[in-house]
Backbone as CSV, one residue per row, in Angstrom:
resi,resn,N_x,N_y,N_z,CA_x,CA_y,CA_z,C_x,C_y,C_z
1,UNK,24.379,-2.974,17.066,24.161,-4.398,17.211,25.507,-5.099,16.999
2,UNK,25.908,-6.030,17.910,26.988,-6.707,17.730,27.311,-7.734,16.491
3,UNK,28.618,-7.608,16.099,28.576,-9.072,14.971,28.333,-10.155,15.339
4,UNK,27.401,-10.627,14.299,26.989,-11.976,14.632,25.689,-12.228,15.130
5,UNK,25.087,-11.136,15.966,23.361,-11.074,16.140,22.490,-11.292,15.213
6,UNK,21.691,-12.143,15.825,20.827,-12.849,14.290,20.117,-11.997,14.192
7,UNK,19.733,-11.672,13.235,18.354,-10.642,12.622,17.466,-11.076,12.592
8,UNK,16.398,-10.725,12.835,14.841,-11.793,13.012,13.871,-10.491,13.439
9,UNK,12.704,-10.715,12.697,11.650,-10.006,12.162,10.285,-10.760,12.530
10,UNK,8.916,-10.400,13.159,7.735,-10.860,12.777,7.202,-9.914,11.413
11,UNK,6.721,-10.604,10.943,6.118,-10.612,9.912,4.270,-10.683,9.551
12,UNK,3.429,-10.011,10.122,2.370,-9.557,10.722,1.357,-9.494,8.977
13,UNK,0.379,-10.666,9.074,-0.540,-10.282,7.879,-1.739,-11.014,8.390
14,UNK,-3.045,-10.940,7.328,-4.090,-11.675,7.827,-4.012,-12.831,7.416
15,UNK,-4.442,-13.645,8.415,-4.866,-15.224,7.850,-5.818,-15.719,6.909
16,UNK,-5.967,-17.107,6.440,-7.284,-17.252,5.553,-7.164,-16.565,3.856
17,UNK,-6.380,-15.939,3.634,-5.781,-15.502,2.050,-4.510,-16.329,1.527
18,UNK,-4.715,-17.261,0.278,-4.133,-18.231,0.085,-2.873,-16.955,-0.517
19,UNK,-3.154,-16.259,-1.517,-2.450,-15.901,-2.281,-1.435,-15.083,-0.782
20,UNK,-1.718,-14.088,0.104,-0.874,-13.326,1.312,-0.309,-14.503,1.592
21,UNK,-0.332,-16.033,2.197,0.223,-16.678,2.420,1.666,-17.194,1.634
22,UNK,1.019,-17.356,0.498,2.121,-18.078,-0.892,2.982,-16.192,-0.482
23,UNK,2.928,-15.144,-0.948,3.708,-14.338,-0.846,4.848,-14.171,0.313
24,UNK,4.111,-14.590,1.783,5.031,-13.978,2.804,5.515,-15.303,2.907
25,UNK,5.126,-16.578,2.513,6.369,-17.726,2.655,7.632,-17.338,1.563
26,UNK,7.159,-16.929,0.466,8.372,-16.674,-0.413,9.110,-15.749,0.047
27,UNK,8.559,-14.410,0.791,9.606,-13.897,1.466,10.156,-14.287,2.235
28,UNK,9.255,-15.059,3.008,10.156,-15.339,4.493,11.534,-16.373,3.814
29,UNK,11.430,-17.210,2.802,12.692,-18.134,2.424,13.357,-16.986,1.727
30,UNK,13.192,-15.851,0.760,14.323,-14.689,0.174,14.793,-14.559,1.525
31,UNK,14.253,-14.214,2.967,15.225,-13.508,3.708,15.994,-14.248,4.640
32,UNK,15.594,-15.756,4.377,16.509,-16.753,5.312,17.488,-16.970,3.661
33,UNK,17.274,-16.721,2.932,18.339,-17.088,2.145,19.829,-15.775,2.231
34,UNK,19.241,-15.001,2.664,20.303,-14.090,2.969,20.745,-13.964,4.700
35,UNK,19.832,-14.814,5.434,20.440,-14.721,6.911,19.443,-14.095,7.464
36,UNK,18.433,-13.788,7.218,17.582,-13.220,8.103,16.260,-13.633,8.353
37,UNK,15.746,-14.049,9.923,15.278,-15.169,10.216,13.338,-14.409,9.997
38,UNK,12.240,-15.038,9.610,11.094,-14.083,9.445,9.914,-14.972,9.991
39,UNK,9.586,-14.652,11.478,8.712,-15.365,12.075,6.774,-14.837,11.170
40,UNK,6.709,-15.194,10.607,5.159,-15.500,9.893,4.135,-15.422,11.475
41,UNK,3.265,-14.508,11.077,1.987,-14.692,12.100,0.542,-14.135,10.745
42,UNK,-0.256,-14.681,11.216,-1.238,-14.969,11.080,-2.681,-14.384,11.402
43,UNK,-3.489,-12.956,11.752,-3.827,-12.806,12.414,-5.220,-12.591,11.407
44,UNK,-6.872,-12.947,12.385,-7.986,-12.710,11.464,-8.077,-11.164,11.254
45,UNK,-8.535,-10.982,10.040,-8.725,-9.428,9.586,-9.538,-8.724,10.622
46,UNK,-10.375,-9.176,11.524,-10.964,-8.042,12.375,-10.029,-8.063,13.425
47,UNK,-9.163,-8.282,13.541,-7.729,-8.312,14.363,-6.762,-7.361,14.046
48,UNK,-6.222,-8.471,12.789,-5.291,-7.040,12.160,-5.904,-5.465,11.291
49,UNK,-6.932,-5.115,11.228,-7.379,-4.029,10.624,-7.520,-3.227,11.831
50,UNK,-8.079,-3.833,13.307,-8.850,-3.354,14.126,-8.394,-2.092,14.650
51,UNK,-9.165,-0.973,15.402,-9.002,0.258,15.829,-8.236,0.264,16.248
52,UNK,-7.151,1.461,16.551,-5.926,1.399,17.297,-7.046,2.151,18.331
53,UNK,-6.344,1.877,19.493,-5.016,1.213,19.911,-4.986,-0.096,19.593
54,UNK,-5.726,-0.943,19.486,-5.797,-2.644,19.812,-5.292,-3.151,18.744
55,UNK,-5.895,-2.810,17.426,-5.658,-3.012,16.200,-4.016,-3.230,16.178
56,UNK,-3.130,-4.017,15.578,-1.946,-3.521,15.543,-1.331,-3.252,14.328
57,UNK,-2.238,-3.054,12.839,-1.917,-2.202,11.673,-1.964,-0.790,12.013
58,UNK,-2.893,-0.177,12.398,-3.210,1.642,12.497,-2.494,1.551,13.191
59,UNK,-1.916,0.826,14.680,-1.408,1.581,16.342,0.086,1.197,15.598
60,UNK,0.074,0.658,14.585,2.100,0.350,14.626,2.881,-0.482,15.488
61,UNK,1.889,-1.495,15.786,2.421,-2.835,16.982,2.982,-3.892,15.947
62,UNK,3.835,-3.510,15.146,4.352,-4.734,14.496,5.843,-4.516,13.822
63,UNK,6.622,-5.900,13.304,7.976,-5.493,13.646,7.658,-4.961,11.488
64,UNK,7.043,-6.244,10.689,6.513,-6.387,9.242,5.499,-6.478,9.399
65,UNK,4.658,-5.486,7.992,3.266,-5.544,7.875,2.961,-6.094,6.659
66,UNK,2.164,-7.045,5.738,1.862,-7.105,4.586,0.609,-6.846,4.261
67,UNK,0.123,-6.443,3.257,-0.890,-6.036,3.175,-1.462,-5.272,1.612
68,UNK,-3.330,-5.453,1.557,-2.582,-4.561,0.111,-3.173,-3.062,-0.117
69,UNK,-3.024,-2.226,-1.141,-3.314,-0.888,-0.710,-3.668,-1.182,-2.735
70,UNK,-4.576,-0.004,-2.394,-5.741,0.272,-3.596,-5.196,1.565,-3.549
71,UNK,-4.932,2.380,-4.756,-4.642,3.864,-4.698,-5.429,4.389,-5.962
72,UNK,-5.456,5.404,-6.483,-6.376,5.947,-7.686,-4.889,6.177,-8.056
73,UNK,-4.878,7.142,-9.941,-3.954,7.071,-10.466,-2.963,7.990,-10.543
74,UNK,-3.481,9.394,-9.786,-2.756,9.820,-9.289,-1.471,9.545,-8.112
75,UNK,-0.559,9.937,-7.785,0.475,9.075,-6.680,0.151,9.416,-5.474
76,UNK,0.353,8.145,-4.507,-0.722,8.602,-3.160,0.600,9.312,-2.205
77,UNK,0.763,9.888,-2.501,1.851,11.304,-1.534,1.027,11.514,-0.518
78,UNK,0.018,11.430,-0.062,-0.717,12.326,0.938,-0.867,11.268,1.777
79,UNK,-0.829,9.327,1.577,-0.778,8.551,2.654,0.898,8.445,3.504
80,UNK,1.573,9.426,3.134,3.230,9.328,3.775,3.552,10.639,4.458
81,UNK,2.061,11.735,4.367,2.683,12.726,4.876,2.780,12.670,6.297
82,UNK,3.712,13.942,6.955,3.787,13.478,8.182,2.235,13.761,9.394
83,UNK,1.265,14.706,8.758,-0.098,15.077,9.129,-1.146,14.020,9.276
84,UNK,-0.663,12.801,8.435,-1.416,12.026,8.272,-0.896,10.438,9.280
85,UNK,-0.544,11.105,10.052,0.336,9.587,10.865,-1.278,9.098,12.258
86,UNK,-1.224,8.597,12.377,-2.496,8.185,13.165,-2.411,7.974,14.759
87,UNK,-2.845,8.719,15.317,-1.939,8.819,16.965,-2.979,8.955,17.937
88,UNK,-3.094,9.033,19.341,-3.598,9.662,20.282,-4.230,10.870,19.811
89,UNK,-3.372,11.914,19.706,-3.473,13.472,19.867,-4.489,13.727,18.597
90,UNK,-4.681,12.611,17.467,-5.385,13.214,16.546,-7.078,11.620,16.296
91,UNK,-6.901,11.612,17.430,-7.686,10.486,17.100,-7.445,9.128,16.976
92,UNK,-6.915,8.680,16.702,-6.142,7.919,15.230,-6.308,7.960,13.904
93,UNK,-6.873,9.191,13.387,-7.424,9.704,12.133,-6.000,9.501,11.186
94,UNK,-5.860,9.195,10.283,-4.934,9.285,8.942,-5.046,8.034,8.526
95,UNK,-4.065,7.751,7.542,-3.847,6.383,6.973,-2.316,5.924,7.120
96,UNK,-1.215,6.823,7.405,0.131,6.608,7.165,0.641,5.660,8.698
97,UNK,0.441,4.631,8.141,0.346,3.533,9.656,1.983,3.444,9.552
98,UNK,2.968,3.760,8.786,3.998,3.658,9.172,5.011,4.404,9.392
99,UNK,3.890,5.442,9.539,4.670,6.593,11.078,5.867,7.628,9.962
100,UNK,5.776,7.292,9.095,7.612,7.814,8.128,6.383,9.397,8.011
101,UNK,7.848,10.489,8.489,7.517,11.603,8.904,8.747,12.079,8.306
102,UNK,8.620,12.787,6.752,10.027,14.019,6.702,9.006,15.578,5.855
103,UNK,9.394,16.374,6.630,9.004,17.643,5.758,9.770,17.802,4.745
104,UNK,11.014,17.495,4.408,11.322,17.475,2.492,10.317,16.865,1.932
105,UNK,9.734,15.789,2.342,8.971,15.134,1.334,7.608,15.361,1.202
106,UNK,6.875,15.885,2.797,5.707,16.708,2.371,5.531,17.738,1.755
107,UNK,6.589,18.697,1.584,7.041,19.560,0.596,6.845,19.154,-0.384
108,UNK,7.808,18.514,-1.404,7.481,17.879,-2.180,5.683,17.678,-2.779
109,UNK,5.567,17.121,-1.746,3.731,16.201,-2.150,3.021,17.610,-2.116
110,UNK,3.046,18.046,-1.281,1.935,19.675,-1.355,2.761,20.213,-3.167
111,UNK,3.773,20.692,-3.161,3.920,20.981,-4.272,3.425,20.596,-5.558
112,UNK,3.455,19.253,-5.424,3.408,18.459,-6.913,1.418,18.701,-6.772
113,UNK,1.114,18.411,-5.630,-0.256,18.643,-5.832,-1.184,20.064,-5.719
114,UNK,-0.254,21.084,-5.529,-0.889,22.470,-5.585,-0.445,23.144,-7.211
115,UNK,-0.214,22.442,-8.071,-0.060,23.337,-9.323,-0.909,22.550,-10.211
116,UNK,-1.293,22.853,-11.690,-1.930,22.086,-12.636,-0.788,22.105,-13.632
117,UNK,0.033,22.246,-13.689,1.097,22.249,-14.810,1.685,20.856,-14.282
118,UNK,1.838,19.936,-15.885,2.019,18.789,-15.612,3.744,18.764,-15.612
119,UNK,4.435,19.817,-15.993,6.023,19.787,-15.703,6.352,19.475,-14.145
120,UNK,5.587,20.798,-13.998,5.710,21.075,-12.293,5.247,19.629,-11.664
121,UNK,4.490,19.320,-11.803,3.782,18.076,-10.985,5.155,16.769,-11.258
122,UNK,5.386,16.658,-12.395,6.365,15.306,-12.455,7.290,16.002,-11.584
123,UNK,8.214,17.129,-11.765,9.267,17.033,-11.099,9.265,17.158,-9.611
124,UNK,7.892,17.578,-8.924,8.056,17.575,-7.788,7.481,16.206,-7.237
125,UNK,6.706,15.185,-7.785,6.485,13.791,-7.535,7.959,13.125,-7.963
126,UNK,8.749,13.602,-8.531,10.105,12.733,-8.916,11.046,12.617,-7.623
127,UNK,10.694,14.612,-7.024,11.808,14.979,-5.978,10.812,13.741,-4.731
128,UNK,9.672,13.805,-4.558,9.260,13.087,-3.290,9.753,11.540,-3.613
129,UNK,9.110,11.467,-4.504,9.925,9.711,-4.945,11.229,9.889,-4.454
130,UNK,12.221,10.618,-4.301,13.601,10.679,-4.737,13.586,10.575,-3.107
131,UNK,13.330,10.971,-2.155,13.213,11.744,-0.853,12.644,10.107,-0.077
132,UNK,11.837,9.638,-0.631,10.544,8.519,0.069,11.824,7.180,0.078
133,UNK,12.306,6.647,-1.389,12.966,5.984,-1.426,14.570,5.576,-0.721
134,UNK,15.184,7.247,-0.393,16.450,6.770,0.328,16.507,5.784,1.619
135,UNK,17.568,5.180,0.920,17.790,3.970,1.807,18.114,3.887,2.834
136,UNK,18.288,5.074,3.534,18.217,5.522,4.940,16.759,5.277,5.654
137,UNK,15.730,5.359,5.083,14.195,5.418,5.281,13.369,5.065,4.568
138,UNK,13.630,3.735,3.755,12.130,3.482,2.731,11.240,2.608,3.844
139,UNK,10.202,3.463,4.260,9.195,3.085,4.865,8.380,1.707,4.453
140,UNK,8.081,1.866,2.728,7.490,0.407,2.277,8.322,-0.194,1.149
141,UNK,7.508,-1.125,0.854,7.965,-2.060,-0.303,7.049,-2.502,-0.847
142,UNK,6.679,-1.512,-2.537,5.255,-2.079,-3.053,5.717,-3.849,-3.744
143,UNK,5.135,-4.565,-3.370,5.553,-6.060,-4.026,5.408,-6.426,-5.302
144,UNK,4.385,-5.412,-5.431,3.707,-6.025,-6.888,2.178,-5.380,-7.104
145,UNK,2.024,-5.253,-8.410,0.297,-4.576,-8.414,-0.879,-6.092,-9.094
146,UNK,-1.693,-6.201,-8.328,-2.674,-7.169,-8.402,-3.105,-7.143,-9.647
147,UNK,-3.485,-8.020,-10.300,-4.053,-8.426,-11.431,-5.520,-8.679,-11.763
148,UNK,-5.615,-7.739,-12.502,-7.295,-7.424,-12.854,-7.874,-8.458,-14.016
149,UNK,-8.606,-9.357,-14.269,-9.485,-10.152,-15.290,-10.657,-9.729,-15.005
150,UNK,-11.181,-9.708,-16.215,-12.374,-10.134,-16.436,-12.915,-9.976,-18.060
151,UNK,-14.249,-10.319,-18.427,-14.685,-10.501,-19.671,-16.213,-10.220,-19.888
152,UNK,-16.435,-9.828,-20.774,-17.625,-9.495,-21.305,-17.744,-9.948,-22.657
153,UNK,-19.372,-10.850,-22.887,-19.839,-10.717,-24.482,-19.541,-9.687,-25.003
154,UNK,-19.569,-10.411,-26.604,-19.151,-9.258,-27.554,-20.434,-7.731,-27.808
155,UNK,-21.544,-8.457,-27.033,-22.549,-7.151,-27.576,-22.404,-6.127,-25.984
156,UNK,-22.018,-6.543,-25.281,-21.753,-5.842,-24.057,-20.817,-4.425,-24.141
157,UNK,-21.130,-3.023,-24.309,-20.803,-1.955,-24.529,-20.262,-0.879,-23.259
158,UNK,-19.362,0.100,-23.370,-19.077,0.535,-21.946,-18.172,-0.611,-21.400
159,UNK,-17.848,-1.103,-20.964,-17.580,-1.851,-19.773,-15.923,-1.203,-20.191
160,UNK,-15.160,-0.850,-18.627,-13.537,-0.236,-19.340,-13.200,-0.709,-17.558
161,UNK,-12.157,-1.865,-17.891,-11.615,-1.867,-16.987,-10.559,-0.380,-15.805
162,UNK,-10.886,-0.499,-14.913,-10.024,0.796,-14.074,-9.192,-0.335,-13.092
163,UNK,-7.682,-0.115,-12.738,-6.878,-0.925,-11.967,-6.898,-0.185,-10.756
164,UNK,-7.678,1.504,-10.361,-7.700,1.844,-9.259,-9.109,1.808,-8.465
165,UNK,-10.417,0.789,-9.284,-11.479,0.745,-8.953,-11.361,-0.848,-7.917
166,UNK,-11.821,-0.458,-6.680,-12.429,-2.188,-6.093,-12.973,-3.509,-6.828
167,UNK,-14.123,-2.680,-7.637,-15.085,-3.883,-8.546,-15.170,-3.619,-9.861
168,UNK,-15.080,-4.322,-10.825,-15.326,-3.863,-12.290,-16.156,-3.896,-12.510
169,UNK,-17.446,-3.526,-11.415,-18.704,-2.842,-11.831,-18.653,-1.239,-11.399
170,UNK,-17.852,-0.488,-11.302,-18.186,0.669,-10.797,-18.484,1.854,-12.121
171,UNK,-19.005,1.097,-13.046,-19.160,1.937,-14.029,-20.724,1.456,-14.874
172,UNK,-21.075,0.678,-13.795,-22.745,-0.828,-14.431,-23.299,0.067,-14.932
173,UNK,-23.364,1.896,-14.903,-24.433,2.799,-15.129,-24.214,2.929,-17.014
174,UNK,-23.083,2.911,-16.712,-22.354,3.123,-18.753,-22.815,2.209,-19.334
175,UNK,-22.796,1.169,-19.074,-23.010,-0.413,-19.669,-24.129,-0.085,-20.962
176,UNK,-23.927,-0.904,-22.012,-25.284,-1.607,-22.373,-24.895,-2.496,-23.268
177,UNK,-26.222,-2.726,-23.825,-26.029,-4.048,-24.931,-26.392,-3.777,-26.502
178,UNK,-25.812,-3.884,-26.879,-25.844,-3.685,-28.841,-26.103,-4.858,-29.623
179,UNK,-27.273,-5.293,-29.905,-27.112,-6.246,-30.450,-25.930,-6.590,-31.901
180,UNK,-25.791,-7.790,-31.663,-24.389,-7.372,-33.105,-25.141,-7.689,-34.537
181,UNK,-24.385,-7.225,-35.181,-25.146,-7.731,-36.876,-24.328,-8.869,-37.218
């Protein structure tokens, strides 16, 4: 690219979410504050989620995606492998909508997840971290992890918040009530 070509990006999320909005305006001014121009679109969720091909989250029709991702607490290595990229030839079956394909790093992820020894497991989730992040290829950018509230009376028993559960009812079966003294 020649000096002096402006840099400019769409910036691809759903509409109708106050909080996705407040986020991708603050980005879009971080990246005009450094020179780089970030056209904001807008699209309804049965739009942007929709099946690839049409869909343009799964098919990869976009220049920025925002969006948010729920993972359990283990590290999700298996949404970056390269098996899991979503295409023609396989359906569009996987989740890794952003195509980032290296066998060091599925290495890595099979490793860390084929042993029960928790040495083995950190250092080979350290090496994929190490592998995912070069700045040659960081595929994403987690922004931030969402913020969980909520509250229960004091005689209300069981209830344990999880930050990798959808609803903080996924446990209503544990619950009960104690009356207090």
């Amino acid at each position: 690219m020649p000096d002096g070509t402006p840099l400019k990006f769409v910036l691809n999320t759903t509409s109708g979410n106050k909080m996705r909005e407040q986020v991708t305006q603050i980005f879009q001014q971080n990246m005009k504050d450094i020179g780089i121009d970030i056209e904001l679109e807008y699209l309804p969720a049965s739009v942007y989620f929709g099946d690839p091909p049409d869909g343009p989250l799964f098919s990869r029709k976009y220049d920025l995606a925002e969006f948010a991702w729920l993972t359990g607490v283990e590290p999700p290595g298996d949404l970056y492998t390269c098996d899991g990229v979503p295409d023609e030839s396989n359906g569009w079956a996987g989740l890794n909508n952003t195509a980032y394909c290296n066998p060091e790093y599925d290495q890595a992820v099979r490793a860390a997840q084929s042993t029960l020894i928790r040495e083995e497991q950190a250092a080979n989730w350290a090496k994929a971290q190490e592998i995912f992040t070069r700045e040659d290829q960081l595929p994403i950018i987690p922004l931030f992890q969402r913020l969980k509230v909520a509250a229960t009376r004091p005689e209300v028993v069981g209830f344990n918040m999880d930050p990798t559960e959808n609803s903080e009812l996924y446990n209503v079966e544990e619950w009960d009530i104690v009356p207090q003294q």
